[in-house]
N, C-alpha and C positions, 0 to 999 in steps of 0.2 A: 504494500500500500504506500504509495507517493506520501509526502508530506511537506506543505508551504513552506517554503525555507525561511518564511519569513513568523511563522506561529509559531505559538509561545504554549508551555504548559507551566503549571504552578504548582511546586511540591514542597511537603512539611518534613519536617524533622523537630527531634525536643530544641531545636536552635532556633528555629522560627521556621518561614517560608520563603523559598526562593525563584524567582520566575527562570524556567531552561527552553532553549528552544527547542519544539517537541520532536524536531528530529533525531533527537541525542539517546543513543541507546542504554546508555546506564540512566540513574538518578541521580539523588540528591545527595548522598554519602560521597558518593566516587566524584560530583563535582566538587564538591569541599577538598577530598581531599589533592586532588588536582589544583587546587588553588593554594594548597598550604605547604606544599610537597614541591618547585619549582623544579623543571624537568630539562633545562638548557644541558644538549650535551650528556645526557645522564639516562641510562636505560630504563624502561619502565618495565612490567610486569608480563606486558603483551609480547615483549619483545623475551620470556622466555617460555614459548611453545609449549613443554612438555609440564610446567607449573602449570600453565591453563588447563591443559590436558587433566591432570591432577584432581586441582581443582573440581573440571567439571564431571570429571566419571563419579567424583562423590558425589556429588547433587544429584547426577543419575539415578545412583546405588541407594542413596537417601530417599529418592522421591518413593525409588522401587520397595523398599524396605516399608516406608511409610505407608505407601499401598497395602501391601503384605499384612502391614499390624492395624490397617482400619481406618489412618487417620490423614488418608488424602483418598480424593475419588479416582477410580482406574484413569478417568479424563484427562483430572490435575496432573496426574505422575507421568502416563505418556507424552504430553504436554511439555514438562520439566524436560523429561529423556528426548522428544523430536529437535527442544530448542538449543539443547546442548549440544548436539548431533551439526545444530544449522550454524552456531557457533565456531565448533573448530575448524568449517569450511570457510569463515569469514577474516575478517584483515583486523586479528587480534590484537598489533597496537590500537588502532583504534578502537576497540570497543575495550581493552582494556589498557587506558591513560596513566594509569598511575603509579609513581615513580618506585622504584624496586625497593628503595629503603625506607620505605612510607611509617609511618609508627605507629603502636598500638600492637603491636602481636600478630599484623595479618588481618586487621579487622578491613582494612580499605580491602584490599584483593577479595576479601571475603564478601563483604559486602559490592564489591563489583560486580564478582560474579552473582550475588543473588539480584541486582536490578537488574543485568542484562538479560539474565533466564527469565525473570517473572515478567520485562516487557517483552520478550519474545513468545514465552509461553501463552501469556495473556491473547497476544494474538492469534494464533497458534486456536488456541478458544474459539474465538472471536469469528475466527472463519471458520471452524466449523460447527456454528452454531449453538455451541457451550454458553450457556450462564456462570459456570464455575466461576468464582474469587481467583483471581493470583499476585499471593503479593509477597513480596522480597524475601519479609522475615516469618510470616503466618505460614505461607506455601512450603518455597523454596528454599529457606533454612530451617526448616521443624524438625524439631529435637535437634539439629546440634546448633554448636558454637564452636567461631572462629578459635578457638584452644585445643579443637577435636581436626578441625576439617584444617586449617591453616599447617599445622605438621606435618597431618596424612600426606597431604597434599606434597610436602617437599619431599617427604618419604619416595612419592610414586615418580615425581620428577628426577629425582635422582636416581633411583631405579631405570627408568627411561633413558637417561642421559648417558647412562653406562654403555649400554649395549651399544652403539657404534663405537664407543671409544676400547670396549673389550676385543672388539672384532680389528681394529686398529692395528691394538697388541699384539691381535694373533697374526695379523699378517708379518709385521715386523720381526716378532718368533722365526716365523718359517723362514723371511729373506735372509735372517742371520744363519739361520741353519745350512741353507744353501749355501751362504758362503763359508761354514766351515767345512762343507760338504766337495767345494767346489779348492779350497782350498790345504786342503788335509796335508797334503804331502809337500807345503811350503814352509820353510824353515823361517823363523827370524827372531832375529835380537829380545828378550824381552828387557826390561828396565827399571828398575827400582830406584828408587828415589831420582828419577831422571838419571841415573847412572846406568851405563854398561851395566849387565849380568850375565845371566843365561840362553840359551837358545832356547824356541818352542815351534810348533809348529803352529801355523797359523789357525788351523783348523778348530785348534784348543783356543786359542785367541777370541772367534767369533762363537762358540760354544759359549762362554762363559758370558760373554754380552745375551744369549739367548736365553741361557740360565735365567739369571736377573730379572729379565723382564720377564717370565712365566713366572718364576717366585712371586713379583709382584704382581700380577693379573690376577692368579689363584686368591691372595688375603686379598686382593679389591673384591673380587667376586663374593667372598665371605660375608664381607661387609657389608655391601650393597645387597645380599642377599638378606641379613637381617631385618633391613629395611621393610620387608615387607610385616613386621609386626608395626600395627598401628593403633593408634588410640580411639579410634570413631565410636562414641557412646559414650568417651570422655568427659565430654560437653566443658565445663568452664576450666575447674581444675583438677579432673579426674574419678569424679563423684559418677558413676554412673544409676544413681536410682533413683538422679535428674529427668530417666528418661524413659521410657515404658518398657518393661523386658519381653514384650514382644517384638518391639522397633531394633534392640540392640541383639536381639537371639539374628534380625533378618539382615543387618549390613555387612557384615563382612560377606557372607554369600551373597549377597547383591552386587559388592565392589568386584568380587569375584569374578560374577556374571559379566559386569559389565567390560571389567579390564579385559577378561580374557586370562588371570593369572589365577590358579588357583592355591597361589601360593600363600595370600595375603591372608593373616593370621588376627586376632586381635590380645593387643598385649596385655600380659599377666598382671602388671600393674597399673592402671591406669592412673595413678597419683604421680610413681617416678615418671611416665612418659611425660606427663605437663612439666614438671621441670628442670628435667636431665634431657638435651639433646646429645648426650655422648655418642650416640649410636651415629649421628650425620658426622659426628667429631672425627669419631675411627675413619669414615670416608675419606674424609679432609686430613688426615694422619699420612694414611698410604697412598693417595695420592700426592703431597708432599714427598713423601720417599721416591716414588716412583719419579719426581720431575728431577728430582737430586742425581737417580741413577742415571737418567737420560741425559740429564747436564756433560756428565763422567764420560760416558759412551761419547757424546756428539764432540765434547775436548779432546777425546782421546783419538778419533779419526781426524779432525781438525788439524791435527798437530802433527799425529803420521803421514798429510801429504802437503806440509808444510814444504813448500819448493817454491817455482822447480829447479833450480838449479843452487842454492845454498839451505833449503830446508831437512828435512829428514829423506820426505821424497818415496815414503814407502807404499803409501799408499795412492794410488791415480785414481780421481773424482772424477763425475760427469760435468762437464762446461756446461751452465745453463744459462748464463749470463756472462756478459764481459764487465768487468771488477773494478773500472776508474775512468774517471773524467781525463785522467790527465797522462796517465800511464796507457798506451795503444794496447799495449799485448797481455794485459794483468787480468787474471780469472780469479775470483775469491770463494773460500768457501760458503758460502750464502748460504748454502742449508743444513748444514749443520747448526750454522750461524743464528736460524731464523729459530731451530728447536732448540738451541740452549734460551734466547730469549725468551721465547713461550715457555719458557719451563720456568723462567727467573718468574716470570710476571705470576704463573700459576703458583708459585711459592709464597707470592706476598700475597694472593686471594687466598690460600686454605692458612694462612698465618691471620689474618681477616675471620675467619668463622671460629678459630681457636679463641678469638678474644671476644665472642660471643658468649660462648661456655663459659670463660672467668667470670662475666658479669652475669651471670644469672641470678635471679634474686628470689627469697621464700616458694611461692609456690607456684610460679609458673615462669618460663625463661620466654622471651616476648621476644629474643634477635633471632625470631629462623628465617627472616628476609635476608639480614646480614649471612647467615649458613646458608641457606640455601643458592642462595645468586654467585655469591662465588664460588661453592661448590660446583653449579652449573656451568660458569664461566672458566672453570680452570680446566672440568672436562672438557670443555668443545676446546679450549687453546692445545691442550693434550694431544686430542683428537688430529684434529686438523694438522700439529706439526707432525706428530707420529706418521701420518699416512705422506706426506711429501717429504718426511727423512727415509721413509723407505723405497717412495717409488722414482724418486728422483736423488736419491745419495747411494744407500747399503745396495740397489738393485745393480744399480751400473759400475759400483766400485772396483778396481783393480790394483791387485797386489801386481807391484813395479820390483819383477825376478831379481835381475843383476842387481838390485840396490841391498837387498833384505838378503841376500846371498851373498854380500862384501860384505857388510852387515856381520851376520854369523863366522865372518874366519877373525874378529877383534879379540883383544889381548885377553881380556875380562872371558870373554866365552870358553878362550881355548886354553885360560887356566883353570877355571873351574874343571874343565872336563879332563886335566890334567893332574890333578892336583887327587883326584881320585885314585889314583895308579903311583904318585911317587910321595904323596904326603904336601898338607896345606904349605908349613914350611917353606921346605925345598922350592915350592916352585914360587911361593910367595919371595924368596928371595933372588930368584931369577927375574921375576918381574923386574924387580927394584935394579937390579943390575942391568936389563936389558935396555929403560927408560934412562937411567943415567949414563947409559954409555951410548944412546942413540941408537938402537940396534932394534932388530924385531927381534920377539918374543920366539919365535921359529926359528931364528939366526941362534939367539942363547943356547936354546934348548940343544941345537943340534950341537953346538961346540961345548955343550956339556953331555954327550951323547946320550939324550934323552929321545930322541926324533933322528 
């Protein structure tokens, strides 16, 4: 249904009444908070997909529950569930304005979502003929409260947000595997404290980078998979006999329904979930680690094809760009470059949701806008470097033979490997004699007829 761009509708709240232009799909909550919340530059709520997502399958799962226990008509719930459906097909910043860090616990998103449902639903009605009511807080939010639905909610988005970044992961597993695969029978230097040491094969080299990042996928996985214990029946701060125990027997199997997951549980204590978000914390924990290892990984190719002609040199990147304005022939690492940056940036967002959890206070912790958004924002920076450090760095890399093979005949190598057969000592003092008197270490050895 068209509507004048130039009329006006007029709506209440306990603050008074405010006239909106009646084209505007939320209310009067979401406009305040739009006004008090200044969004220059600053991401809003719409702009995180899978929170919406969240969000609206509860309202879903809530309407269907509600149904279920008696206290919405089959009309009303289908109504809720079509408009939510017409929602996630629509251009979610705009229907949902409001700035990510909005305050109050989630009450704005929360209440976003219940004006955008109840004037969609309302129509929804309207054309087919229903007299049903539909109204924000009576319909669309009955029996909970934003302390029940605003957690779940980042529970499921975070959940969501994982799965391309696990899949991410796993590709990056396999191309390191490949190249230990592809590279098994290549010798080279390895190094310790940036010194000379031993020799290894390189195969072991990229093994242990694959290692790592399976190590951490698996405890992400764990994590994120806790997630799906939720607090819905919660309602304000965990009390649940706020709310009808046939309504709370029917939503977890309604979210169920709805997600598609049957994995979503409702948790054992509903008092600790309102005020301990440790469980989004552990998220924020290991992906922190995991950006640290990927930092390590991306320095550590970085530096092995430090060239080309006075670097290390050992390892050959793909050119994917030309490297300077002012230098003609300069190629830079750029992508490894770009994932150690994403990974810095991702470190000071889950360092961000840790200082959520310090500030939590008696019985309800109200920063899981601050957890949530960054937790969201750290996985897609994750995401997104992880899959162009694989498919434009580790795919096309090559091990540079004759370097990493000079490389392994150095002093440090072929006394350790020496030093096995005639004692530390001994050869340890041939060293010392070889450097002082200018001489290879092969030259010594042989005029001490050891070689």
């Amino acid at each position: 249904m068209k509507t004048d761009p130039a009329a006006t509708r007029i709506e209440e709240d306990l603050l008074g009444s405010v006239t909106l232009p009646a084209h505007l799909e939320y209310g009067i909550q979401t406009w305040r908070a739009c006004r008090n919340f200044p969004r220059k530059r600053q991401a809003v709520i719409g702009a995180y997909p899978n929170l919406i997502k969240g969000l609206l399958w509860i309202k879903q799962a809530a309407a269907q529950a509600n149904e279920r226990a008696g206290y919405l008509a089959p009309a009303q719930a289908r109504a809720i569930v079509a408009a939510a459906d017409q929602v996630l097909e629509g251009d979610l910043e705009a229907l949902f304005p409001v700035h990510r860090l909005h305050g109050g616990g989630g009450t704005s998103a929360n209440m976003n979502a219940n004006e955008v449902l109840s004037r969609k639903a309302r129509q929804i009605l309207h054309d087919a003929g229903s007299t049903e009511p539909m109204l924000p807080c009576g319909h669309v939010n009955l029996h909970q409260s934003t302390n029940d639905v605003y957690p779940a909610a980042c529970h499921i988005a975070t959940i969501l947000e994982w799965q391309p970044l696990h899949a991410a992961l796993e590709e990056l597993e396999h191309a390191l595997h490949e190249k230990a695969r592809a590279f098994a029978h290549v010798s080279r230097l390895a190094r310790t404290c940036l010194q000379d040491a031993v020799t290894m094969n390189c195969g072991d080299f990229f093994s242990a980078y694959a290692a790592v990042i399976t190590r951490h996928r698996l405890r992400l996985n764990g994590d994120v998979d806790r997630l799906h214990s939720v607090n819905l029946g919660g309602t304000i701060i965990g009390d649940a006999s706020a709310v009808p125990a046939a309504y709370l027997d029917a939503i977890i199997p309604a979210l169920r329904e709805v997600s598609g997951d049957p994995a979503y549980t409702l948790h054992e204590n509903l008092f600790d979930a309102a005020q301990n978000p440790d469980d989004m914390i552990a998220v924020a924990s290991n992906l922190d680690s995991l950006a640290r290892s990927l930092i390590k990984i991306g320095k550590d190719i970085r530096l092995l094809a430090s060239g080309p002609e006075t670097g290390l040199r050992e390892f050959l990147l793909p050119a994917v760009q030309p490297g300077s304005s002012a230098m003609p022939d300069k190629v830079n690492p750029v992508i490894p470059e770009f994932l150690i940056q994403s990974c810095m940036d991702a470190i000071g967002r889950c360092h961000a949701a840790h200082l959520a959890l310090d500030h939590g206070e008696l019985d309800l912790n109200i920063w899981e806008s601050l957890i949530v958004c960054n937790i969201l924002d750290a996985m897609d920076l994750l995401e997104q470097a992880v899959l162009t450090f694989t498919e434009n760095c580790v795919m096309g890399l090559k091990v540079n033979k004759p370097v990493v093979e000079q490389y392994c005949s150095c002093t440090t190598a072929l006394a350790e490997q020496l030093s096995r057969k005639h004692g530390y000592e001994t050869i340890s003092a041939l060293c010392h004699k070889a450097r002082a008197n200018g001489k290879s270490l092969h030259r010594v050895l042989t005029e001490a007829g050891l070689v």
